[in-house]
C-alpha positions, 0 to 999 in steps of 0.5 A: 471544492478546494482541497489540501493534501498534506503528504504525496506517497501512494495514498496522497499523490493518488488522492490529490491527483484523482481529486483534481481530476474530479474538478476539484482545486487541489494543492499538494503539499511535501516538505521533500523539495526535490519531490515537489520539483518532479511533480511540479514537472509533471513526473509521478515519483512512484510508480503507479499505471495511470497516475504519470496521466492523472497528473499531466492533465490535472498540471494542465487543466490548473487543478493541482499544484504541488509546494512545499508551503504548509501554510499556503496548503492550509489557508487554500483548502476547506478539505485537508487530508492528512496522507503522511507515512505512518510506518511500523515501529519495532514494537508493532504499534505505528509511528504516528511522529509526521501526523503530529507534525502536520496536525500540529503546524495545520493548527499553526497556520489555521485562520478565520473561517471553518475546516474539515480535517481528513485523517487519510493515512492509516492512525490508531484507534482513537487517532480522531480526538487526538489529532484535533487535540494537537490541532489545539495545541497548534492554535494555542502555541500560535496565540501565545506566540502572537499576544508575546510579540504584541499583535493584536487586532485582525491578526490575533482575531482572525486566528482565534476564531477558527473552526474545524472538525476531525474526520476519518476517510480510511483509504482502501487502495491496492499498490498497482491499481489505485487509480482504478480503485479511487475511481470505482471504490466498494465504498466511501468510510467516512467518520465524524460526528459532525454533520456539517463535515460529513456534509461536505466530505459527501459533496466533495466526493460526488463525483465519484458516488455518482460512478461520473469516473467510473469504468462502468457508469450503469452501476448503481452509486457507491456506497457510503458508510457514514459512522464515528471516527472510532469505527471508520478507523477500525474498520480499515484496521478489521478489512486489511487484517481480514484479508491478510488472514484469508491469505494466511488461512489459503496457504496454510490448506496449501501446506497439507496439500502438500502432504496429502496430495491435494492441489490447493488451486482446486480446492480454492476454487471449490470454496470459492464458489461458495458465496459466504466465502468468494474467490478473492485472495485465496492465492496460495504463495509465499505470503503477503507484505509491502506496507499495509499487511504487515503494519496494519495487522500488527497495529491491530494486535498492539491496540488488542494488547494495550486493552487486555486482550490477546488477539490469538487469531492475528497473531497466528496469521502472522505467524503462518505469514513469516513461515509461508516466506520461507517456503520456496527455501525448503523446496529448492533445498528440497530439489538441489538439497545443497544450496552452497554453490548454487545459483538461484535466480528470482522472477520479481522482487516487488512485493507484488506486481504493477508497483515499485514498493520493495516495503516487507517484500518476500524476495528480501527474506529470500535473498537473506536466507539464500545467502546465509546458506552460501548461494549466488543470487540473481534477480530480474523484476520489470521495474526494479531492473530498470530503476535506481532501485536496484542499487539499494538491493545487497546479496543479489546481482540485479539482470537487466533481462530474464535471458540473463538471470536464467543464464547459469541458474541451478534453479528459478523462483517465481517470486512476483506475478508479473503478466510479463512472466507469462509470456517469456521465452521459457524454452530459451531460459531452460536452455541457458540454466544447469538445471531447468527447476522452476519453483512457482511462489505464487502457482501463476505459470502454466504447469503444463507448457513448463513441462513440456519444455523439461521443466522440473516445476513444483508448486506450493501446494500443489 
């Protein structure tokens, strides 16, 4: 089928690229001339394990090209994905300027003939019938603009009648395993009440029903839920704010562990073995972030609020959320009690491992806080130690390796669960600090082998 993709961040790039890896006819569309330059090279800017591949074999295989042109994007596909940011504002609520701007230029450009457009990027509730609103507007702004300069005939004909429906395909991909998750999903959302556009969606996304891609092809198809536009929106908004409140629930058990005497890995596994509850997202730590928690949760409780109802139970969960982050603070203040003078130095400063995203990352409201209370902050992350990244950091020396960030440390902080931090040369890193004090914001390193070594290890929880 032939596809455009309006927008290459994560959900984008990973969805144009995965489709054209599917056999599908994708262009890409960025209005960042620069980006478009790097994918047309074959170079992914962001990282992602498997996408750098994804793409050099769709560039090769002719189904994916990458432009700047809207127009050209919107006259290619009979599939238009809308994939652009829509980041939080202050208020909570999402900025929804880029998908205005694109729906109303897709309009712009929109010919003879009929499409489906896909609202990928994570919109408000009722986003749906307001973007085909403004697809409209785009239409009617292109005809006025095309009877005032005296067109008429095939031009003019060819663009009144068009025909397109709205569809809502929420994305439910992981930073650091997207590939994996586009290609072996727990399910396809897909809402329209259109079921020619529905048609359509289920055969452009076959392949991937089908487990062709899949990791395990045995499995029986993916399921597809096929709903309205309002409930596939509110389905995305329910599934990340469940999720972040499982994780909130998980490190507020922590924090009476901690008082009591429990260990909160034990207790986790105990629920967890309960099927109604399973064992997923119930690491205790220092809290999520990155792009999708934090805004989706608090979009949420906005949309609560514009209809009179006050969602005490998110809220609480973002709470427990912004109190969970500051965690680590009070058990270093706990072991070095003075932290003026004192070097602490951070394992990972992603908000989570296998992705480069900084986005509402914890080691940014720990490196505040240190600082704030006059320590010296040393840091070492796999990918941001590598990258330009680390030149838009502030407060904190970035070390190009972990014998480095150890080297003069009062105390380390597992802030990011990196595979790597399980394997390093510990016995060396003690060695090279003042005091060997691991605090584990995430309980991912070997209690045990820590000690042996002379560590001090405390844990959350724990």
């Amino acid at each position: 089928m032939r596809v455009c993709v309006i927008g290459t961040g994560y959900v984008g790039l990973v969805t144009g690229a995965c489709l054209a890896h599917t056999g599908h006819e994708v262009i890409c569309v960025d209005n960042n001339e620069e980006k478009v330059k790097t994918m047309k090279a074959g170079r992914s800017p962001i990282y992602e394990p498997g996408l750098s591949e994804i793409m050099t074999a769709a560039i090769q295989s002719g189904n994916i090209e990458f432009t700047t042109d809207l127009e050209a994007g919107v006259h290619h596909g009979d599939i238009l994905f809308i994939a652009v940011g829509t980041p939080p504002l202050p208020t909570g609520e999402s900025d929804t300027r880029y998908v205005e701007a694109v729906a109303r230029g897709i309009g712009a450009h929109l010919k003879q003939g009929y499409k489906v457009i896909v609202n990928k990027s994570t919109v408000p509730i009722g986003s749906g019938d307001w973007v085909r609103t403004i697809v409209l507007d785009g239409i009617a702004e292109r005809e006025k603009a095309l009877v005032g300069s005296g067109k008429t005939g095939e031009d003019l004909v060819n663009h009144i009648e068009v025909e397109f429906d709205v569809v809502s395909n929420p994305e439910f991909l992981r930073e650091g395993s997207a590939v994996y998750d586009t290609f072996n999903p727990d399910r396809i959302v897909l809402g329209s009440n259109s079921d020619r556009a529905l048609t359509m969606m289920q055969e452009l996304y076959a392949p991937i029903v089908n487990r062709e891609v899949a990791q395990e092809k045995d499995l029986p198809p993916v399921p597809v839920v096929m709903t309205d536009l309002c409930s596939a929106e509110m389905i995305k908004y329910a599934a990340n704010s469940f999720l972040a409140t499982k994780i909130s629930f998980i490190n507020e058990v922590a924090n009476i562990c901690d008082r009591v005497g429990a260990d909160v890995t034990q207790v986790a596994k105990g629920i967890g073995l309960d099927s109604r509850i399973g064992n997923k997202f119930l690491n205790a730590g220092i809290g999520w972030g990155g792009s999708c928690f934090p805004k989706d949760v608090s979009a949420l409780v906005h949309t609560a609020d514009d209809y009179g109802y006050d969602a005490q139970l998110l809220k609480s969960a973002v709470e427990v959320n912004q109190r969970q982050r500051l965690m680590a603070l009070e058990k270093l203040q706990h072991e070095l009690k003075i932290l003026k003078g004192k070097t602490v130095g951070l394992l990972g400063l992603t908000f989570k491992p296998d992705t480069d995203d900084m986005r509402d990352a914890p080691s940014l409201v720990l490196i505040e806080n240190l600082n704030r209370l006059g320590a010296k902050v040393k840091a070492y992350d796999p990918i941001v130690s590598q990258t330009g990244l680390r030149s838009g950091l502030s407060g904190v020396y970035v070390e190009t390796d972990p014998e480095r960030l150890a080297d003069g440390c009062d105390a380390l902080v597992l802030v990011t669960d990196w595979k790597q931090f399980a394997e390093l040369d510990y016995t060396k890193m003690a060695s090279l600090m003042h005091t060997p004090i691991m605090v584990d914001g995430r309980n991912f390193l070997d209690r045990t082998q820590l000690e042996a070594i002379g560590f001090r290890y405390v844990g959350i929880g724990r």
